[in-house]
C-alpha positions as CSV (number, residue, x, y, z in Angstrom):
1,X,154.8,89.8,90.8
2,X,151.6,88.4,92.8
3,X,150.8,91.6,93.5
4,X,151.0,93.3,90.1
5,X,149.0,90.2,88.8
6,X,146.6,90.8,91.5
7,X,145.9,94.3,90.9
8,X,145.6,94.0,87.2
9,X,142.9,91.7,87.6
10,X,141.6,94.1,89.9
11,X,141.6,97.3,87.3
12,X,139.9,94.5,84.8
13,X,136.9,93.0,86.8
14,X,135.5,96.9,87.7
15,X,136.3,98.0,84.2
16,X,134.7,95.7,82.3
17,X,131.1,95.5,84.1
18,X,128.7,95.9,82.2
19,X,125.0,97.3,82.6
20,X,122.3,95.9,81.6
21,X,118.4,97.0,80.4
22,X,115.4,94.7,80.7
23,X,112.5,96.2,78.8
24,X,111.6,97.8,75.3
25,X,112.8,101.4,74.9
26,X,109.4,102.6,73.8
27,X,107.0,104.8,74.5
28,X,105.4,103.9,78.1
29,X,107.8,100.8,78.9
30,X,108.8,100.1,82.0
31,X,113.0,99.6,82.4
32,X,114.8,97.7,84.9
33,X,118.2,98.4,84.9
34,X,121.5,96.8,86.6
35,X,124.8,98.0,87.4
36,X,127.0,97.8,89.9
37,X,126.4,98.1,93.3
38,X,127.1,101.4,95.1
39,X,126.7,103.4,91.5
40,X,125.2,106.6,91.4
41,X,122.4,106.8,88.4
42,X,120.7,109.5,87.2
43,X,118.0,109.0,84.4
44,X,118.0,112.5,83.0
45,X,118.4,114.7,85.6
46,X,116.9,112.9,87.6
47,X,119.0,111.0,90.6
48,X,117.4,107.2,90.7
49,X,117.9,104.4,93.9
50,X,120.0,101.6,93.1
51,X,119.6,98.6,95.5
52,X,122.4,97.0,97.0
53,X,122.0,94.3,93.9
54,X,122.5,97.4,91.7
55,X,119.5,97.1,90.2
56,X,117.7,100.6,89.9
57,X,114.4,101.9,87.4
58,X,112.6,104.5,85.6
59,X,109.8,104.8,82.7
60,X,108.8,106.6,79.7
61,X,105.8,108.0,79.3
62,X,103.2,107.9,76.6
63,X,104.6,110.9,74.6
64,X,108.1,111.1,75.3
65,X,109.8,112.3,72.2
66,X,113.3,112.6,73.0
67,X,116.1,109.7,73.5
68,X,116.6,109.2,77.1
69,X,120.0,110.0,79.3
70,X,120.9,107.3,81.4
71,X,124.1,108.5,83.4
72,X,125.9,105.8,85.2
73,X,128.9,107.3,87.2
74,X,129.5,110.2,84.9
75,X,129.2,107.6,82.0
76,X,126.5,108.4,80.0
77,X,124.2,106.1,77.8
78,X,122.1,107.7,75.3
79,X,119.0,105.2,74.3
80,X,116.4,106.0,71.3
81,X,113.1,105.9,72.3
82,X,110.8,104.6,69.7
83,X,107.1,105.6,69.0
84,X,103.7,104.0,69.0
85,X,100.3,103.9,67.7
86,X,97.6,103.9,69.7
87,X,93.9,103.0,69.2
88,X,91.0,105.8,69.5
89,X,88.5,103.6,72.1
90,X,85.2,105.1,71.7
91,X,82.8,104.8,74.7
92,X,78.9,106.0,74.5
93,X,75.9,105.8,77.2
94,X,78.1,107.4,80.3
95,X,76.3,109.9,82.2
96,X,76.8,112.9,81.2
97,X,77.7,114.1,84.4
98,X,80.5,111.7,84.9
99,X,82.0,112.6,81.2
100,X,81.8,116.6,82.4
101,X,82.0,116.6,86.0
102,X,79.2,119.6,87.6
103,X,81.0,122.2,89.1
104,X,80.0,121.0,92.8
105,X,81.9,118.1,92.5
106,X,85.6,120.0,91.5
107,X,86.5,120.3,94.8
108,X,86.1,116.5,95.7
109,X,87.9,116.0,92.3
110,X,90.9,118.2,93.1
111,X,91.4,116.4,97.0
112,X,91.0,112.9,95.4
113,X,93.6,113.7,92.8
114,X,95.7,115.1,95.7
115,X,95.4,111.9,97.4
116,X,96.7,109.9,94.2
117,X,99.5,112.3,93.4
118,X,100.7,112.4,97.0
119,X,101.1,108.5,97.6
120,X,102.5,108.2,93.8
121,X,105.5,110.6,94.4
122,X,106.6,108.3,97.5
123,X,110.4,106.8,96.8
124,X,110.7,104.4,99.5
125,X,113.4,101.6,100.1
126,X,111.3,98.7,98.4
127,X,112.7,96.0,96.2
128,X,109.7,94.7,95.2
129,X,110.0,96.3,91.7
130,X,112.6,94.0,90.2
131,X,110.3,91.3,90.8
132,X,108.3,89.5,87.8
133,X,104.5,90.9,87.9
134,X,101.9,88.4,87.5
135,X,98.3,89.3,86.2
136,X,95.5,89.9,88.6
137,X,92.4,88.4,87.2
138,X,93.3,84.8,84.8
139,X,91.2,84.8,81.5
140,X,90.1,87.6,81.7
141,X,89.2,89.4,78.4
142,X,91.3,92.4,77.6
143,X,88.7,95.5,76.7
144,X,90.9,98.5,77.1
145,X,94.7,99.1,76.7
146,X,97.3,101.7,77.4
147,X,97.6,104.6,75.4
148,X,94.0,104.9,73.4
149,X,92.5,108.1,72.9
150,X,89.1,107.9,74.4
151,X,86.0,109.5,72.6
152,X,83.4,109.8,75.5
153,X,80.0,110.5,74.1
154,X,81.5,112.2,71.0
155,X,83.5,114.2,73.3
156,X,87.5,113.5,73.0
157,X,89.0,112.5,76.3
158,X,92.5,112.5,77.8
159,X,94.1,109.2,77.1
160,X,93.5,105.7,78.5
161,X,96.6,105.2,80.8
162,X,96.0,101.8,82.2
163,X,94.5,98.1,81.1
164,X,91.1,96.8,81.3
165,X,90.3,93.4,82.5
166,X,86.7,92.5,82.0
167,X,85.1,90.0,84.5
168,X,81.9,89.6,86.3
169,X,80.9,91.3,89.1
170,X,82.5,90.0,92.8
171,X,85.5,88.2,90.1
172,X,88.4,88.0,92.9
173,X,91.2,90.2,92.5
174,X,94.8,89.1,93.1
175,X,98.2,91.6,93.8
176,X,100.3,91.9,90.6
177,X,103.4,91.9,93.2
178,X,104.3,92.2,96.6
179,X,104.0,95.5,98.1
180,X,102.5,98.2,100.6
181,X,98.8,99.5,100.5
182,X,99.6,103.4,100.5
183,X,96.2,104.0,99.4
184,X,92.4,102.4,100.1
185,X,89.2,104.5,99.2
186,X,86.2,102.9,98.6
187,X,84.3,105.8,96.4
188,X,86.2,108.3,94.6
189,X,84.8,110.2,92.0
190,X,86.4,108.8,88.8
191,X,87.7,105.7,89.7
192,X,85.6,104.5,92.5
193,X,87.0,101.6,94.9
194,X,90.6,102.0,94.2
195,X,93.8,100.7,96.1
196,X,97.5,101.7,95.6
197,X,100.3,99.7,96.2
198,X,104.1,101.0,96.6
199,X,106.9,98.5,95.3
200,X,109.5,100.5,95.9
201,X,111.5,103.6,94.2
202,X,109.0,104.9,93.2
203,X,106.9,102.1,91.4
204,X,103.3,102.1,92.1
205,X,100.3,100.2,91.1
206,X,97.1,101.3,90.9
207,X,93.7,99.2,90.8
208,X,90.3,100.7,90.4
209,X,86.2,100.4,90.5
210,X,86.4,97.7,92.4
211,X,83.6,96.6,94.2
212,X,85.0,95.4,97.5
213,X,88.3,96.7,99.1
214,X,89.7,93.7,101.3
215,X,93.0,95.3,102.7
216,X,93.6,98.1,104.4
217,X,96.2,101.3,104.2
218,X,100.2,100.0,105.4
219,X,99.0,96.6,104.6
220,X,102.0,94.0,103.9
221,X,100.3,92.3,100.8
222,X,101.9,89.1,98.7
223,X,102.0,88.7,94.9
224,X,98.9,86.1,94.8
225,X,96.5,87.8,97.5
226,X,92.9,88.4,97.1
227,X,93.0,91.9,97.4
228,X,89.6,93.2,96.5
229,X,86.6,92.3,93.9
230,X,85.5,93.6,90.3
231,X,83.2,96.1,90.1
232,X,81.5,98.7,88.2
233,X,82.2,102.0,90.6
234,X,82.9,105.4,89.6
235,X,83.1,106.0,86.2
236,X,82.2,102.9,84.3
237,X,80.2,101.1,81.9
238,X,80.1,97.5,83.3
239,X,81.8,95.4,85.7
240,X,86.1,95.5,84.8
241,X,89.5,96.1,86.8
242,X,91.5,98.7,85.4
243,X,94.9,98.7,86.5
244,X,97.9,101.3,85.9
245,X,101.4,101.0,86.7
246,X,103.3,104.5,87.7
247,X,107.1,105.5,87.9
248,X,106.0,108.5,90.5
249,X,104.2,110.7,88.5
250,X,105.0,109.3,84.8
251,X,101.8,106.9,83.9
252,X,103.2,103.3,82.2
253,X,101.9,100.9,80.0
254,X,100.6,97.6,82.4
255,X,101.5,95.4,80.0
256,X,105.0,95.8,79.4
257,X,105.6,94.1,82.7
258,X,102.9,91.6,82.5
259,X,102.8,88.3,80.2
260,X,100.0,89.2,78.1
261,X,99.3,87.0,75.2
């Protein structure tokens, strides 16, 4: 009788758990997902990590139209994803050169954007992702946001994709999380001083024209480092820290993993 009682109890506790979603299903949200451990997830098609916590994670992107297909061991879990507005952020007074990019400069364009897509796509062992991000510059004044359509001089733009911070120049910069510099270039075309940082399956970080780069590439960095300074490199108006968050190659909205008031 021990036994039967025993095994019932069995059949009941892996029956009945239950997963769980932290995060808005919307349009560029960022979801953290738990199961349990030693499940095999697939988000889509797509095969996903899950830690030995079960805790695995995926995004949406800007556009995404359709409901997404979260299969958990053959189970599958069909969530809506709702739609957003988004601002049209006008920007005038660029060079014109760095709003249509001369011809000599495609090549150095194309290997930069190499670079980026390379590190972005890596889907390491980290756990770091699960963790709570905290924002890298306090009181900062928000000046750009996820999502806008950008209008450089007149000219319509591909979409803003990350979050502007503005601050004065040499402002210190700390990590959003803990994580592995994967990338460190002072001077690239567009975005000028820019560091990456993997946090694990494929959840990256990306901050750019900064003005000084104080780690360096397979650096262990803490949530809470000073990591670099504000600038105004590449292609910008003033001194701000724009900062994007990546599920590999699918851009996210910063700010649905920060506390922004």
């Amino acid at each position: 009788m021990k036994i039967l009682i025993g095994l019932a109890f069995l059949v009941i506790s892996t029956s009945s758990f239950a997963e769980t979603f932290e995060g808005k299903f919307i349009q560029g949200s960022f979801i953290l997902g738990k199961t349990e451990p030693g499940s095999e997830v697939f988000i889509d098609k797509q095969k996903v990590k899950v830690t030995s916590e079960g805790y695995f994670v995926f995004g949406l992107g800007r556009d995404r139209k359709n409901d997404v297909v979260i299969t958990i061991n053959k189970k599958k879990i069909i969530k809506k994803v709702f739609k957003r507005k988004y601002k049209i952020q006008r920007i005038d007074g660029l060079e014109e050169k760095k709003v249509t990019p001369p011809e000599e400069v495609y090549e150095r364009i194309k290997k930069e954007n190499k670079w980026i897509g390379e590190v972005r796509a890596i889907n390491s062992d980290l756990t770091f992702f699960k963790n709570k991000f905290a924002i890298p510059i306090e009181n900062a004044i928000i000046t750009g946001v996820y999502g806008s359509q950008r209008i450089l001089n007149g000219k319509p733009k591909w979409p803003h994709y990350g979050l502007d911070f503005a601050a004065d120049e040499g402002t210190k910069i700390k990590a959003m999380l803990d994580g592995t510099v994967t990338l460190a270039k002072p001077d690239l075309f567009y975005t000028g001083g820019t560091l990456i940082f993997d946090h694990g399956h494929g959840i990256s970080t990306l901050y750019m024209h900064m003005q000084k780069i104080l780690v360096k590439k397979n650096q262990q960095v803490k949530q809470g480092d000073i990591i670099g300074t504000v600038g105004s490199t590449g292609r910008a108006t003033g001194a701000h820290l724009d900062v994007r968050l990546n599920w590999f190659q699918i851009r996210l909205d910063p700010a649905t993993v920060l506390d922004i008031k």
